[in-house]
C-alpha positions as CSV (number, residue, x, y, z in Angstrom):
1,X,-19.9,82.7,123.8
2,X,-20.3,80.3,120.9
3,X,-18.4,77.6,119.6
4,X,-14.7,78.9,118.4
5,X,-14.0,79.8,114.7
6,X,-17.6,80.1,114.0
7,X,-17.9,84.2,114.0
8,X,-17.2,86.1,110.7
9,X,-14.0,87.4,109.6
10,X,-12.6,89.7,107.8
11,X,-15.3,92.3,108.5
12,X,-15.1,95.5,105.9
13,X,-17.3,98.3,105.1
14,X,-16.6,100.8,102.3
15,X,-18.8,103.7,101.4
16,X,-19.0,105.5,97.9
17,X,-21.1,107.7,95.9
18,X,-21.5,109.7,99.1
19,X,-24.3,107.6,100.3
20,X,-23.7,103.9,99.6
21,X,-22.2,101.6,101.8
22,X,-20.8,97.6,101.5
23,X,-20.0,95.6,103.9
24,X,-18.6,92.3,103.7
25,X,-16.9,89.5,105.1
26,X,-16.4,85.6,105.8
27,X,-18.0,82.9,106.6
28,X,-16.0,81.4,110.4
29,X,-13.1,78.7,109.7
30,X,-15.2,76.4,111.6
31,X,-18.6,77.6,110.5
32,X,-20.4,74.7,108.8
33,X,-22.6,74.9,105.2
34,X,-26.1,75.2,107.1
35,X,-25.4,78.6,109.2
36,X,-26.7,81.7,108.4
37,X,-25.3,85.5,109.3
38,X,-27.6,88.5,110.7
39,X,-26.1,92.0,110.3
40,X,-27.3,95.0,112.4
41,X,-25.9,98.4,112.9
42,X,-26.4,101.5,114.5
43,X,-25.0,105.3,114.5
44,X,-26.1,106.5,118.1
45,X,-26.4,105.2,122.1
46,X,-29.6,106.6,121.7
47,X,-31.1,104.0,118.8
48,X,-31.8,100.0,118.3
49,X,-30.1,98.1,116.3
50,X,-31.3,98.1,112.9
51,X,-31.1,95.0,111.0
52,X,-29.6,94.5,107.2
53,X,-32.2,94.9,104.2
54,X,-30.1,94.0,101.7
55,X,-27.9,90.9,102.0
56,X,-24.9,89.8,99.7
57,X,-25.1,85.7,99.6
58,X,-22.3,83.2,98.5
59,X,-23.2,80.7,96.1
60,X,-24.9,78.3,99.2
61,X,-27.4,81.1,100.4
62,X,-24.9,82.4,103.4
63,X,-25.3,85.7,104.4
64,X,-21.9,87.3,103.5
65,X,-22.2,90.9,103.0
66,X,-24.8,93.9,103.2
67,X,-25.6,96.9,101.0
68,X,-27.0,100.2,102.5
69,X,-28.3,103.0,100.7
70,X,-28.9,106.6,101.8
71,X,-26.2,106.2,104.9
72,X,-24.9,109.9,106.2
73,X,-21.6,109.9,107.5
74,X,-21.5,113.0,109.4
75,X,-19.0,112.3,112.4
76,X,-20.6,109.3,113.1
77,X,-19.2,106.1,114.4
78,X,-21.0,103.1,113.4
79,X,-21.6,100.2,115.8
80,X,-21.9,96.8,113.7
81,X,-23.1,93.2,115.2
82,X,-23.2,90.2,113.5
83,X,-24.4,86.6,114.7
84,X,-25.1,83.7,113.3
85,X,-28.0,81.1,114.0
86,X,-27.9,77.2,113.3
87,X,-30.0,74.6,114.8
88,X,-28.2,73.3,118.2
89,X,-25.4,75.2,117.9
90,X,-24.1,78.4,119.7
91,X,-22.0,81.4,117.1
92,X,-19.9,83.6,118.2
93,X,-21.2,87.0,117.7
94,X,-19.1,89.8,116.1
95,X,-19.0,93.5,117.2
96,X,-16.6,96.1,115.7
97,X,-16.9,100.1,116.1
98,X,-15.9,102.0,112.7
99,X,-15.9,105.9,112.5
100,X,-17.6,106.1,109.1
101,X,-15.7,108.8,107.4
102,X,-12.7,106.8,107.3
103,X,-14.1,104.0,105.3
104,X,-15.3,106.4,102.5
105,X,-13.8,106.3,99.1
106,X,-14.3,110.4,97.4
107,X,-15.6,110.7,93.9
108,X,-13.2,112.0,91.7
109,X,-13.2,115.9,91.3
110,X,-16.2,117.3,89.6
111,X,-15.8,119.7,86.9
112,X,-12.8,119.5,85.7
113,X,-11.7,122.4,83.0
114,X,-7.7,122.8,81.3
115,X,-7.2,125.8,79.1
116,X,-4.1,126.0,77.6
117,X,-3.1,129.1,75.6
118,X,0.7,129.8,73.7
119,X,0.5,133.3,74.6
120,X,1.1,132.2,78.1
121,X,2.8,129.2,77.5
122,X,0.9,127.7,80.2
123,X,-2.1,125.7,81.3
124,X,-5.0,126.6,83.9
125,X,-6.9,123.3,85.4
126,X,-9.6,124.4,87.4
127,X,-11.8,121.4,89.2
128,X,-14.8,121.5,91.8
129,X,-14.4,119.4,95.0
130,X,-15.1,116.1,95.2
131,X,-19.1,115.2,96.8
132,X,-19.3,114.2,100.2
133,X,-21.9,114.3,102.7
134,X,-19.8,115.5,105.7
135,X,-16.7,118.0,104.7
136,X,-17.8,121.3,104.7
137,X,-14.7,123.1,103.8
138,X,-12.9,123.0,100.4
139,X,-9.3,123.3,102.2
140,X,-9.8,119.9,103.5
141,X,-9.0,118.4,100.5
142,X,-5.5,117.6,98.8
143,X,-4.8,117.3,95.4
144,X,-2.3,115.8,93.1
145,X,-1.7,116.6,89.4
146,X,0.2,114.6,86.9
147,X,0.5,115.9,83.7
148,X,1.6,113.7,80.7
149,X,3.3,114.9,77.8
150,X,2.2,112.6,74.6
């Protein structure tokens, strides 16, 4: 329910550095200057909703994003909510499921180590995986070297 054009949009949620996670998004089409956003979110059936700490706010004060620390992605899927309040007026509310290990961005590959030698004529690059808090196995991962010749 709610008046039309008033719910957020373009809803996104990244996470990085294994444990941090952004969400953002937009203030409604038809959402006027005085209305404010409330983000909550939950990782199992079993738990409450758990409102936003952390807010992201445009230059008026609006509620337009959230940043989470310590998040575990796991095979979790993440159900978000956001609503809006303004005196006298109904917002539409937004819901969206996202599996979180498809919004995570890896770190690069740790460790990385070239040693090049004539005698072989060759190179050997040797890298660690990249940290993540829920692949276990170091096959998952797919690489892609470029080398440059300067």
């Amino acid at each position: 329910s709610g008046m039309n054009g008033t719910a957020i949009e373009n809803f996104a949620c990244v996470i990085f550095n294994v444990s941090f996670m952004n969400c953002t998004w937009h203030v409604g089409s038809t959402a006027s200057g005085e209305i404010q956003y409330y983000l909550y979110w939950k990782t199992s059936r079993k738990e409450d909703f758990t409102g936003c700490q952390n807010y992201i706010k445009d230059i008026h004060g609006r509620h337009t994003g959230c940043r989470f620390q310590n998040v575990t992605i796991e095979n979790k899927i993440a159900d978000f909510l956001i609503n809006g309040s303004k005196s006298g007026q109904n917002i539409q509310s937004f819901k969206k499921k996202i599996p979180l290990y498809k919004i995570e961005i890896l770190t690069p590959p740790l460790n990385i180590t070239v040693n090049c030698t004539e005698a072989s004529l060759g190179c050997e690059i040797q890298w660690q995986p990249p940290r993540t808090s829920h692949v276990k196995g170091r096959g998952c991962f797919k690489y892609e070297i470029v080398i440059e010749n300067k």
